[in-house]
PDB file of N, CA, C, O and CB in Angstrom:
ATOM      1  N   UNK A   1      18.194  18.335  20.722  1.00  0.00           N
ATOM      2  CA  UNK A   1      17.494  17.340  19.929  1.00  0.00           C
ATOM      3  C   UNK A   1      16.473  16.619  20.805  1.00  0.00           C
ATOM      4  O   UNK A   1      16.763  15.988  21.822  1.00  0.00           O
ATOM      5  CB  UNK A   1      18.490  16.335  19.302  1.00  0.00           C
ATOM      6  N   UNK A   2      15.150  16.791  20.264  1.00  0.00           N
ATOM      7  CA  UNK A   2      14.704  15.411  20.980  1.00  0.00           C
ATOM      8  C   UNK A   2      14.476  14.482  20.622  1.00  0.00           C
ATOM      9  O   UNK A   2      14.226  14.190  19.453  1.00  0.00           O
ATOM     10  CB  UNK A   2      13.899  15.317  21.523  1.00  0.00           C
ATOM     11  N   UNK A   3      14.516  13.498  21.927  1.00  0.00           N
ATOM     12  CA  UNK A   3      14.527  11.872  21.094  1.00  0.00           C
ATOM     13  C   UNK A   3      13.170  11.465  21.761  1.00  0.00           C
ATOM     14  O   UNK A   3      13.201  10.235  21.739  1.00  0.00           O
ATOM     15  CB  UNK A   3      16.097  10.515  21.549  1.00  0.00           C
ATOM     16  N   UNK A   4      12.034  11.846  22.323  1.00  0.00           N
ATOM     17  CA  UNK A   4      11.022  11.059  22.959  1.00  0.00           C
ATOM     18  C   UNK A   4       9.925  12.382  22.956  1.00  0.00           C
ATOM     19  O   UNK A   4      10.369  13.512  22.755  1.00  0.00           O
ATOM     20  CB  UNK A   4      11.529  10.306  24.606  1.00  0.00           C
ATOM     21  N   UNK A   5       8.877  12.221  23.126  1.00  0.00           N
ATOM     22  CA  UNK A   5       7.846  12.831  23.270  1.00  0.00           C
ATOM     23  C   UNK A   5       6.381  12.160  23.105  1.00  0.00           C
ATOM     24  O   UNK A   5       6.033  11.616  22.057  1.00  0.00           O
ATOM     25  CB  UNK A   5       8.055  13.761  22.517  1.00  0.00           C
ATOM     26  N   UNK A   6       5.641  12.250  24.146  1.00  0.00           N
ATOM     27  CA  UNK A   6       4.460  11.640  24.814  1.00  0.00           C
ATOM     28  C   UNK A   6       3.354  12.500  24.774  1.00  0.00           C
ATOM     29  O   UNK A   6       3.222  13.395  25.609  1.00  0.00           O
ATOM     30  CB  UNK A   6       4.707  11.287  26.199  1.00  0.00           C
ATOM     31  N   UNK A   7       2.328  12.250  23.624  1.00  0.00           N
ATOM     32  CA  UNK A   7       0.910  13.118  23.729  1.00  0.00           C
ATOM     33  C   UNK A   7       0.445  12.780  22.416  1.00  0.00           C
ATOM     34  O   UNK A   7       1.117  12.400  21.457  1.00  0.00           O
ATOM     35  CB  UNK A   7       0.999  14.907  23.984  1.00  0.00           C
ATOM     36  N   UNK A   8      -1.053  13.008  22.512  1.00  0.00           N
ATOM     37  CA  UNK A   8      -1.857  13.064  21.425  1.00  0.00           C
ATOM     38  C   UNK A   8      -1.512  13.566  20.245  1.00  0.00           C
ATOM     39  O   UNK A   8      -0.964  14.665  20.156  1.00  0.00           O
ATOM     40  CB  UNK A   8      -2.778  13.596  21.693  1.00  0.00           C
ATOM     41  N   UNK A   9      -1.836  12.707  19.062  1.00  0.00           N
ATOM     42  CA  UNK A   9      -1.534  12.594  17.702  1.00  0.00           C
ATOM     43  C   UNK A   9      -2.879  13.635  17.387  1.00  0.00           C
ATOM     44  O   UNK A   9      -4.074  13.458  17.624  1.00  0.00           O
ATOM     45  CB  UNK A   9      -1.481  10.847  17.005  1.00  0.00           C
ATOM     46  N   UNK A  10      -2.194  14.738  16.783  1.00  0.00           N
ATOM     47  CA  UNK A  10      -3.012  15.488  16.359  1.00  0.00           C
ATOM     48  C   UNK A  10      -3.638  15.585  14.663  1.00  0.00           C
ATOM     49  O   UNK A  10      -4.835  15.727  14.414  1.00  0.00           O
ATOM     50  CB  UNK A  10      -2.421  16.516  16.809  1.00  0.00           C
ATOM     51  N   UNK A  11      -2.778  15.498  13.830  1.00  0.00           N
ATOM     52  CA  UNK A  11      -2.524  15.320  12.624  1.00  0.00           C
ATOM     53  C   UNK A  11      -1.199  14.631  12.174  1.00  0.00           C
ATOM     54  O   UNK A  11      -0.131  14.543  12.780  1.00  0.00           O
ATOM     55  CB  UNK A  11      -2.659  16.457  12.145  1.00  0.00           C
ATOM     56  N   UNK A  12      -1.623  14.089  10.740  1.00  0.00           N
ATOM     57  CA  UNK A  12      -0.938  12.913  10.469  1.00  0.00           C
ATOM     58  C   UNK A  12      -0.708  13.082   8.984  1.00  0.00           C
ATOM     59  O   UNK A  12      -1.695  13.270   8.273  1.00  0.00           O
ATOM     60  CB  UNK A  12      -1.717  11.597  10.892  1.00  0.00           C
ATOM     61  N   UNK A  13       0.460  13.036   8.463  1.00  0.00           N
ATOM     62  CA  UNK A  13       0.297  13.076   7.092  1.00  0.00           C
ATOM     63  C   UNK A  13       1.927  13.038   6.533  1.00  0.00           C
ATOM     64  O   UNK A  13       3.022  13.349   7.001  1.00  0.00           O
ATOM     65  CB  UNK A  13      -0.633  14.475   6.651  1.00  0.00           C
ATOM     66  N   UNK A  14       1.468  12.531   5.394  1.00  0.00           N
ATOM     67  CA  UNK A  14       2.516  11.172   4.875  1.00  0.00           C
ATOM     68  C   UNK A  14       4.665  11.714   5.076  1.00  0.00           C
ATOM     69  O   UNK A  14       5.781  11.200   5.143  1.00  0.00           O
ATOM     70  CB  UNK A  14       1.946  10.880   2.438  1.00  0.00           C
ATOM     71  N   UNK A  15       3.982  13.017   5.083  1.00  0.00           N
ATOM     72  CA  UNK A  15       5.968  13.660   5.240  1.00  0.00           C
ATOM     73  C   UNK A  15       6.091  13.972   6.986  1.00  0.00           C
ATOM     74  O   UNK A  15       7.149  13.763   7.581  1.00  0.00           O
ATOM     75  CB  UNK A  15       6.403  15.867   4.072  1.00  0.00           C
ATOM     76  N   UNK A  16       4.847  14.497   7.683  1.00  0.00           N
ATOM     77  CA  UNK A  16       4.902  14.812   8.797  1.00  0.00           C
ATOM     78  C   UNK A  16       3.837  14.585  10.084  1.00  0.00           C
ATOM     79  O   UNK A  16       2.744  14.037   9.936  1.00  0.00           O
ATOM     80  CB  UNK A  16       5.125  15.847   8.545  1.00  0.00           C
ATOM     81  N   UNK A  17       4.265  15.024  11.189  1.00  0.00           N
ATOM     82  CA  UNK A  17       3.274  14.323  12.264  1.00  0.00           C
ATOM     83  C   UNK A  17       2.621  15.272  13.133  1.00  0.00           C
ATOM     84  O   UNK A  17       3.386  14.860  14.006  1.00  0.00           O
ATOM     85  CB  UNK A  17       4.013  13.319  13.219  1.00  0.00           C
ATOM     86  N   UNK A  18       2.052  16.002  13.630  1.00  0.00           N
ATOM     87  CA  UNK A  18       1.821  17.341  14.724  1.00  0.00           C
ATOM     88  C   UNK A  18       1.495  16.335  16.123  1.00  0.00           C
ATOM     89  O   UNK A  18       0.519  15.584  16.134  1.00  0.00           O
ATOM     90  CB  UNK A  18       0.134  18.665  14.199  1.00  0.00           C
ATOM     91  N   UNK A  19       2.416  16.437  17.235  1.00  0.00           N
ATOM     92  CA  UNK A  19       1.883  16.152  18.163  1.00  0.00           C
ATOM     93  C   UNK A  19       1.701  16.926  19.030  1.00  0.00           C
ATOM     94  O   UNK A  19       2.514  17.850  19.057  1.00  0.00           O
ATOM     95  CB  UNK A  19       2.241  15.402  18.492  1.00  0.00           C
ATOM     96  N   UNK A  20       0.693  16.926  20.016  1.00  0.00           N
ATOM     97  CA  UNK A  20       0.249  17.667  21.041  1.00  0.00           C
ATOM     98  C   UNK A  20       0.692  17.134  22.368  1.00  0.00           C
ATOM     99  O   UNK A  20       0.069  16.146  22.758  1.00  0.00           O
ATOM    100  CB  UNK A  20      -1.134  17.768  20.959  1.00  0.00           C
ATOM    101  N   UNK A  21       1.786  17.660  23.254  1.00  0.00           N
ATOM    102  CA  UNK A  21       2.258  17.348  24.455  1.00  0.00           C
ATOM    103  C   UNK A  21       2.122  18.883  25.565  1.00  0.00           C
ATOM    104  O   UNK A  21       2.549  20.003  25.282  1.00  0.00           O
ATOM    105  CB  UNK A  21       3.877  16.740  24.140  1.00  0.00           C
ATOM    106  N   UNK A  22       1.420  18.483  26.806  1.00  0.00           N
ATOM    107  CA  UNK A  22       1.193  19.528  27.856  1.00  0.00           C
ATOM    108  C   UNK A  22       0.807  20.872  26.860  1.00  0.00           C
ATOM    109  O   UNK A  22       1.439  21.900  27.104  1.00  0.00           O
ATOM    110  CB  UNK A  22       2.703  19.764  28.933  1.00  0.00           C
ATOM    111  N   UNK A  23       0.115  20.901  26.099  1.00  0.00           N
ATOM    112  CA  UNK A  23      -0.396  22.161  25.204  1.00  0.00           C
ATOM    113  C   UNK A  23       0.280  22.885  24.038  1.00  0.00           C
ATOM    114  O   UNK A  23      -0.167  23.774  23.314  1.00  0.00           O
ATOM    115  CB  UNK A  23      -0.573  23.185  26.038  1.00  0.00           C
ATOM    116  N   UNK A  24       1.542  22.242  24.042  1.00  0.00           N
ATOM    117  CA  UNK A  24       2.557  22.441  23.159  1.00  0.00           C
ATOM    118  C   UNK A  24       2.384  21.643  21.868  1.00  0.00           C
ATOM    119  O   UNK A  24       2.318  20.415  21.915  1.00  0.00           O
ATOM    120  CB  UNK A  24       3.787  22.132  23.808  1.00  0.00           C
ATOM    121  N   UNK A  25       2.318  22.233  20.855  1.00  0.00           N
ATOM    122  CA  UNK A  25       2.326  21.155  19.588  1.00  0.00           C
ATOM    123  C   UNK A  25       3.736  21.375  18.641  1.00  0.00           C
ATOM    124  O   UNK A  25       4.302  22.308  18.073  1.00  0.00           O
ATOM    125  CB  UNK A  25       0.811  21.459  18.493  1.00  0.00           C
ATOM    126  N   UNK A  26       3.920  19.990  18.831  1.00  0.00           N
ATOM    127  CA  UNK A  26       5.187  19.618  17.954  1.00  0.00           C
ATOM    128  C   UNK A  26       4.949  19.370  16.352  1.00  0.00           C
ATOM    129  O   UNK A  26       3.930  18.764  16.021  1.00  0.00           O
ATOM    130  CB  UNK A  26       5.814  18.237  18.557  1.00  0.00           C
ATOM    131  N   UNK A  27       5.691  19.739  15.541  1.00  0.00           N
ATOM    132  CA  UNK A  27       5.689  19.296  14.420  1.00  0.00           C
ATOM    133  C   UNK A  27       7.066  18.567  14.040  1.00  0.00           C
ATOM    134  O   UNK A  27       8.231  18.848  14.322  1.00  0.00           O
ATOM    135  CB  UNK A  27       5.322  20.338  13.632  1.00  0.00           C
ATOM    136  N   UNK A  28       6.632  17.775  13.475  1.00  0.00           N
ATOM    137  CA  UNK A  28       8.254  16.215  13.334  1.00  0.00           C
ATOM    138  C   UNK A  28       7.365  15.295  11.850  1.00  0.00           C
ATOM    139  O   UNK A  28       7.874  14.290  11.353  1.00  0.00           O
ATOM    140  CB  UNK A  28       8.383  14.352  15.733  1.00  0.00           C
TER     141      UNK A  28
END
């Protein structure tokens, strides 16, 4: 599980978030 993650907000939208950390993009 993660509980923290640090990087640019890539997209944003109202159910979900894409962030971009060290080139990796998260979706949460």
């Amino acid at each position: 599980m993660i509980t923290h993650i640090r990087g640019k907000l890539v997209e944003k939208n109202p159910t979900y978030v894409v962030i971009e950390a060290n080139g990796i993009g998260y979706w949460l």
